[in-house]
N, C-alpha and C positions, 0 to 999 in steps of 0.2 A: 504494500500500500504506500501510495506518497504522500508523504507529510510535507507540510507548508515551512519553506525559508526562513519566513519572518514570523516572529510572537503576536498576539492579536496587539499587545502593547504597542507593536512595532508601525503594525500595518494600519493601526488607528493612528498614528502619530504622523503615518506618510499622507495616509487621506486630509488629516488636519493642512500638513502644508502645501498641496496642492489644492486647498479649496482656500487659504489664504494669500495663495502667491509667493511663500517662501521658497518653495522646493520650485525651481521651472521645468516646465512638462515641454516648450518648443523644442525638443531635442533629437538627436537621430535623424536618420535618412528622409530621404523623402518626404520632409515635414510641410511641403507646401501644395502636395498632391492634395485633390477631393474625390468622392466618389460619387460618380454620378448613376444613378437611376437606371436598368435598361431591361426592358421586355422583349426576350427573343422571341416570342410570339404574336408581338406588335409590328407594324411597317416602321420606319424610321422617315420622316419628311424630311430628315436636312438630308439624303443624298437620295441623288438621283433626277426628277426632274428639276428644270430649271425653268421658277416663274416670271423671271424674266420677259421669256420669249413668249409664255400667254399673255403677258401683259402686253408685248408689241402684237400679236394677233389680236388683241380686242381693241386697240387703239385701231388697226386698220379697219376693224371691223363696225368698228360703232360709224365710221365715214359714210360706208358704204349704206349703214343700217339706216342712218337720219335721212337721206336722199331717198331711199326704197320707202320712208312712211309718208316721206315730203308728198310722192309721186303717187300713192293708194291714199292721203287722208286729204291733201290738196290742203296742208298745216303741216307745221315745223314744232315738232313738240323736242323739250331740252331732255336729250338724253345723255347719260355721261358714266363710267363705268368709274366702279369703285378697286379700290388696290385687290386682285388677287390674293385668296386666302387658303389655306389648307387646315381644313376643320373635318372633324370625326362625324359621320352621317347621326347618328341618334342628337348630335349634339345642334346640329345643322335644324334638323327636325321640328326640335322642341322649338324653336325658333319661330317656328310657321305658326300660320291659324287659317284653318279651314271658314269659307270656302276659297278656294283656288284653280285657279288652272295649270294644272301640275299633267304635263304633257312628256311619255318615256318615250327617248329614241333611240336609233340604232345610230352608229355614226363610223359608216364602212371607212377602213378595214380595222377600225378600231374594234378589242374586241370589249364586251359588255352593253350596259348600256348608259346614256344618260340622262338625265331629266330637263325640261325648259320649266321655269314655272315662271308665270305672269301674275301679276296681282291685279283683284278685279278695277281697281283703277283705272288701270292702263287699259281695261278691255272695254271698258264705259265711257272711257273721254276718247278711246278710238271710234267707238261708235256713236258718238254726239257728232265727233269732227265728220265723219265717212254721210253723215246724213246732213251736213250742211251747219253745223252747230259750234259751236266756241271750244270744244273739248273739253267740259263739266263734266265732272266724276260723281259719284254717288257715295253715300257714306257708309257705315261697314254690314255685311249683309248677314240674314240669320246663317246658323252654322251647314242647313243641312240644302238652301240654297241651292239648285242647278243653276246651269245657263241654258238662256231659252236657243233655240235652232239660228236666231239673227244674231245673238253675241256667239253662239259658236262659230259661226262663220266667220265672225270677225277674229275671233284670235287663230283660226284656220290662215285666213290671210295675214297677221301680224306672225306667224308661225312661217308663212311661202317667205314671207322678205327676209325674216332673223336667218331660215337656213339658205337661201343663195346668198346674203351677206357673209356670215359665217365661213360658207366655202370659198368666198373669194379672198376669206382672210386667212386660211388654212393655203391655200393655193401654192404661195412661194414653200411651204413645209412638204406637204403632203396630197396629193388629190384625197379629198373627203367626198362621202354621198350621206345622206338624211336621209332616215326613216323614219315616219311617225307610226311606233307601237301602239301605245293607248295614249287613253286622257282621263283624269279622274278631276274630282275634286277637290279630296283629304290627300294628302302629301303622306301618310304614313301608308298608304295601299302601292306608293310607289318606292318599292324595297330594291331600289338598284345595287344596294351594297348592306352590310351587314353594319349591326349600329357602332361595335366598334372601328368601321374601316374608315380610311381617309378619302374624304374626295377634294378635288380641287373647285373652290367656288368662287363665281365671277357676280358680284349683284349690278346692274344696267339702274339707272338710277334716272325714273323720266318724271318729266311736269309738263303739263298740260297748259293752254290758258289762263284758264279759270282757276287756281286752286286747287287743282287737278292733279294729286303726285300717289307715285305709286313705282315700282318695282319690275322687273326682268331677270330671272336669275338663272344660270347656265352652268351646272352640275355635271364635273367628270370625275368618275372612280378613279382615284390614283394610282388604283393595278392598269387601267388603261393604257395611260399615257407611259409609266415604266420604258417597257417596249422599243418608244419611239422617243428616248432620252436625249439618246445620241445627236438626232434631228434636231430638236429642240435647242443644243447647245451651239449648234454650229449656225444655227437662225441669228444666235446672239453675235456669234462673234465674224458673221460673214454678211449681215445685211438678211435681205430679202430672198438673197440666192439666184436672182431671177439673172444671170450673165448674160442673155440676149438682149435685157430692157438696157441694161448699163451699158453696151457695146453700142445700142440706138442712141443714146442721149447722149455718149462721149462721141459720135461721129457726125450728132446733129450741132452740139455745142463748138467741132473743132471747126466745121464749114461755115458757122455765125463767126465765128473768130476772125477766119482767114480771109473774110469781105470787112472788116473792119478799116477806118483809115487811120493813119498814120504819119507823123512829120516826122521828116529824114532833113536833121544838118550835117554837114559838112566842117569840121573843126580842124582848121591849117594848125593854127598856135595859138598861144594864149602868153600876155602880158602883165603881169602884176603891177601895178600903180597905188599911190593914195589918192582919199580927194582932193587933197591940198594940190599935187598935182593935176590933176586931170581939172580943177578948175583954173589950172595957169595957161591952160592948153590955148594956139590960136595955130591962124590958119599957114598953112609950111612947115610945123614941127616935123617932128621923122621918128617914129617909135624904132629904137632898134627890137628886136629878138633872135632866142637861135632858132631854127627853123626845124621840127624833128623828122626822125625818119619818117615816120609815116602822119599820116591825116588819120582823126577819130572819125567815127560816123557817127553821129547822137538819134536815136531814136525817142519820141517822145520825152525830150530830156534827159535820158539814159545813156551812155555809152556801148557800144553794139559790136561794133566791128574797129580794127586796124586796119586802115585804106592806105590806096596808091593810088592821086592825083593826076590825071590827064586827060585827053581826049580821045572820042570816038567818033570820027568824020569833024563833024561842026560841032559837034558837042562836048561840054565839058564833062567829065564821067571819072568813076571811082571804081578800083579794081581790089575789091574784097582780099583783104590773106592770111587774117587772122583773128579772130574773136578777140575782144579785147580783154585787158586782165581786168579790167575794173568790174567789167560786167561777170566776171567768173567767180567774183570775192563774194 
């Protein structure tokens, strides 16, 4: 059997001076290490995607989104997306209040599924505006509430623009397709993911008119996007990816250039003076200078070229031979 080092005497006397501060405990290895927390059973949101690049795919996409409602409501309602977030679905949920339209899609070749949900707001002051009205929203509805067949149609169509906007902002990432699975009311019937898993949530943040505000929210399972990680990072650190558009716009920008105009002088020498000088000046003085090897050519004030000075038939002309150094510094 093992018996203990120290007497209780002992080891009451140790605990006295580490709970006064006599004895100090900072001591030993690795004294400024902590431990942190971790569930192997849990996803981990700090690796892997990067929200970065959903955040420039909704910035494209709200562009696209505000012109497609501009064009089906014949009104500009202020739509504006909020920061990207990675939150746990149950937690996501409780969040909600039924009724809603809470709409699950497919979103080829991603696999799973996701959800859109709109807030009756958005779908009421859509339907004020699409009937000729100010886009006045309605105040909050009882819980077990449907939408009649003319507001479903309307978020059918507020549904056709959010997914061809969307795919146009996937576009430089990945070709995407939309499918609309169901539609429900209650946001707890649509279980895309398990309540402790991650999803990534985007909330579209619109107002209307009138006093008219209300919500868009666009929900991806986190296991989704994993996958297409890779994509995702190189969206951040390469642009939009699209090389044919930037080969258009750098071929279009060089031919606006190269019809630009331009002053060209001509720089023999140059003589240093004061003004004390130069106001004694009269007419017959004789500036001396040395005369150097070559002539500068000044383009718009700049220094361009080292010239050689002569003629070509009747004309005065300059024979190019070397970039100048000023202009290389």
């Amino acid at each position: 059997m093992a018996t203990s080092l120290l007497t209780p005497d002992e080891l009451s006397a140790l605990a006295d001076g580490v709970k006064d501060g006599s004895i100090p405990v900072d001591t030993g290895f690795n004294t400024a290490a902590r431990v942190k927390k971790h569930d192997l059973a849990s996803e981990n949101s700090s690796l892997g995607v990067n929200i970065s690049a959903i955040d420039m795919i909704n910035e494209k996409f709200i562009r696209t989104f505000r012109l497609g409602l501009l064009e089906m409501l014949r009104s500009s309602p202020r739509v504006n997306p909020t920061q990207v977030q990675i939150v746990r679905f149950g937690d996501y949920l409780k969040t909600l209040k039924s009724p809603l339209s809470v709409n699950v899609v497919r979103m080829n070749p991603l696999r799973g599924f996701s959800i859109v949900v709109i807030d009756p707001a958005v779908v009421f002051s859509s339907l004020d505006s699409f009937f000729g009205g100010f886009g006045k929203g309605v105040g909050e509805l009882p819980p077990g509430r449907l939408f009649t067949p003319t507001e479903t149609r309307i978020i059918n169509m507020i549904l056709d623009v959010f997914f061809r906007s969307l795919q146009d902002a996937w576009a430089p990432v990945m070709p995407v397709e939309f499918e609309l699975v169901s539609s429900e009311i209650n946001p707890q019937f649509a279980q895309i993911a398990d309540e402790d898993d991650l999803v990534v949530l985007t909330r579209f943040e619109a107002e209307g008119n009138i006093d008219a505000k209300g919500f868009v929210d666009l929900v991806y399972p986190y296991a989704s996007l994993k996958p297409i990680r890779e994509l995702l990072r190189s969206r951040v650190q390469s642009g939009d990816g699209n090389e044919e558009s930037d080969k258009q716009w750098h071929d279009e920008l060089e031919e606006a250039v190269e019809s630009a105009n331009l002053e060209i002088r001509v720089l023999m020498g140059a003589v240093e003076s004061s003004i004390g000088d130069i106001q004694n000046f009269k007419e017959g003085d004789v500036l001396f200078f040395k005369k150097p090897e070559l002539a500068r050519l000044i383009v718009n004030g700049l220094p361009a070229f080292e010239v050689q000075v002569g003629t070509l038939g009747a004309q005065t002309a300059v024979q190019i031979e070397r970039a100048s150094i000023l202009s290389l510094q």
